[in-house]
N, C-alpha and C positions, 0 to 999 in steps of 0.2 A: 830311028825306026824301032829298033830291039829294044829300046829304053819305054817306048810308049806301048807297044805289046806287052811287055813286065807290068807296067806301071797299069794296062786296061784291067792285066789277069788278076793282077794282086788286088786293085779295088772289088772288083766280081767276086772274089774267092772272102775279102774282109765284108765286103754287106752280105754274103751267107753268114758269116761268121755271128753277126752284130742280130742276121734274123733266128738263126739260133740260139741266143742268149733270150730270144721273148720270153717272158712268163707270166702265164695266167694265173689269177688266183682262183682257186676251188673252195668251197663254205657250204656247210650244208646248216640249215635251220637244226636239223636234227641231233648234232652231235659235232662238237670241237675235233680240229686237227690231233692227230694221236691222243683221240679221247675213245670210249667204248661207244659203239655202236647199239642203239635199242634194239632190242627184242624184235619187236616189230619186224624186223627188215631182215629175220634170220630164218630159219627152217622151225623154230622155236616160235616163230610168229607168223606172222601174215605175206609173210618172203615176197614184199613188194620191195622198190626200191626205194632207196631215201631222195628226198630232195636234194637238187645240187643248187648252186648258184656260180655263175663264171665269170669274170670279171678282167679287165685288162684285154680287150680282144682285139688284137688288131682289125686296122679297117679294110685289110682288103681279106679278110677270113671269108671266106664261101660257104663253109659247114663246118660245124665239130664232129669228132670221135671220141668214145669212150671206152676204156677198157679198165674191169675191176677184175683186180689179179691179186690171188690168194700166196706169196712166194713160202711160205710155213707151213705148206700142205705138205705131207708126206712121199707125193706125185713127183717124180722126176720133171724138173722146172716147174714147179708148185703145180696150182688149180684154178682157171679163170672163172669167174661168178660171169660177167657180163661182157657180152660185146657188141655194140653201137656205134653205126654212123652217120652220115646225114642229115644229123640233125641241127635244126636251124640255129644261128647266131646271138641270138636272143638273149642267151645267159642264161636263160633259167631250164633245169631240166627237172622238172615234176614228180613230184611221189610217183611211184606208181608208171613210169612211163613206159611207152609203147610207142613213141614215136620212132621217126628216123629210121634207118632199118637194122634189125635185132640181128645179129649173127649166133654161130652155135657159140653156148658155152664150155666148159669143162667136161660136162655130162652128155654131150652130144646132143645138145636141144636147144632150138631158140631162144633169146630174152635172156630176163635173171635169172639166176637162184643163189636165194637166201644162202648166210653164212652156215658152217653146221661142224663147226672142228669138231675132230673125235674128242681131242683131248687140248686142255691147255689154251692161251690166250692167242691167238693169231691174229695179223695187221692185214690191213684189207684195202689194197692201191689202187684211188679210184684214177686213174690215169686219163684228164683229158688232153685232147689235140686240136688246136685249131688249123685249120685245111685252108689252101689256096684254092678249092675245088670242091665239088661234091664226086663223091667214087662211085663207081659203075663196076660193083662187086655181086657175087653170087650170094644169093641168099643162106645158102649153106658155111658160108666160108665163119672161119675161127677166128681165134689173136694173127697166130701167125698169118694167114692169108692177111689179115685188115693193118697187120706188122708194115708188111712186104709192099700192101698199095698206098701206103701215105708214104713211103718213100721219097725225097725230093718235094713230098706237099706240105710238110711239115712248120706251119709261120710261126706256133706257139705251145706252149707245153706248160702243163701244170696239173699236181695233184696233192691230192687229200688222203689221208693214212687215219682209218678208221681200224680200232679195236675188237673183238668177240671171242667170248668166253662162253662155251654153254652154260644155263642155268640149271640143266636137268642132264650131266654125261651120262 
């Protein structure tokens, strides 16, 4: 009896283990892994977002999340650019996007905003999640809050480390 209790817990506890090990792959058109990010997508340009592409998604994923987190910002626990979720399975997340629902940034405001270091070359962790669910979060809510609710929903993780140097400090 206490052999097959052990034996239930430790299976349960090794396929979390085994769905923790997922990984997605992140690619954007616009720019290679630890490579510099274009102009375009910074306070320097058009501070839209770059294209993603996701890839590896498990099949029982419900939504992704995304989080773009600055850790070289000068900011105690650096500076988030973006936070997003809900957004569909697809794989693909679009220049420019506005889907899913936008949380605050860094700056206390919706959506993105473009890279803009004061100084120096900063790495830019586009951090996606895939979800066993879609989350029922406040519009308002940050990293932390969208941290805190994928909690236990977590099927897969992966990200992309994007570069930016201003061209004009």
């Amino acid at each position: 009896m206490h052999y097959l209790i052990i034996s239930s817990a430790f299976t349960a506890m090794m396929s979390m283990v085994s769905v923790a090990k997922a990984q997605l792959a992140v690619t954007s058109t616009s720019f290679e892994n630890n490579a510099s990010i274009p102009l375009k997508y910074s306070c320097e340009g058009e501070q839209i977002s770059p294209p993603l592409h996701v890839t590896n998604l498990p099949a029982a994923a419900k939504s992704l999340a995304l989080i773009l987190h600055d850790p070289d910002a000068a900011r105690q626990g650096g500076f988030t650019h973006w936070v997003t979720w809900n957004i569909d399975t697809s794989g693909d997340i679009p220049e420019g996007f506005k889907g899913g629902n936008q949380g605050h940034n860094g700056a206390g405001k919706p959506g993105y905003i473009g890279m803009c270091p004061p100084s120096g070359t900063h790495h830019y962790h586009f951090m996606v999640y895939a979800l066993d669910t879609r989350l029922n979060l406040d519009m308002n809510s940050d990293k932390a809050a969208l941290e805190k609710a994928m909690e236990g929903h977590i099927l897969a993780r992966g990200e992309l480390v994007g570069l930016y140097k201003k061209a004009n400090p």
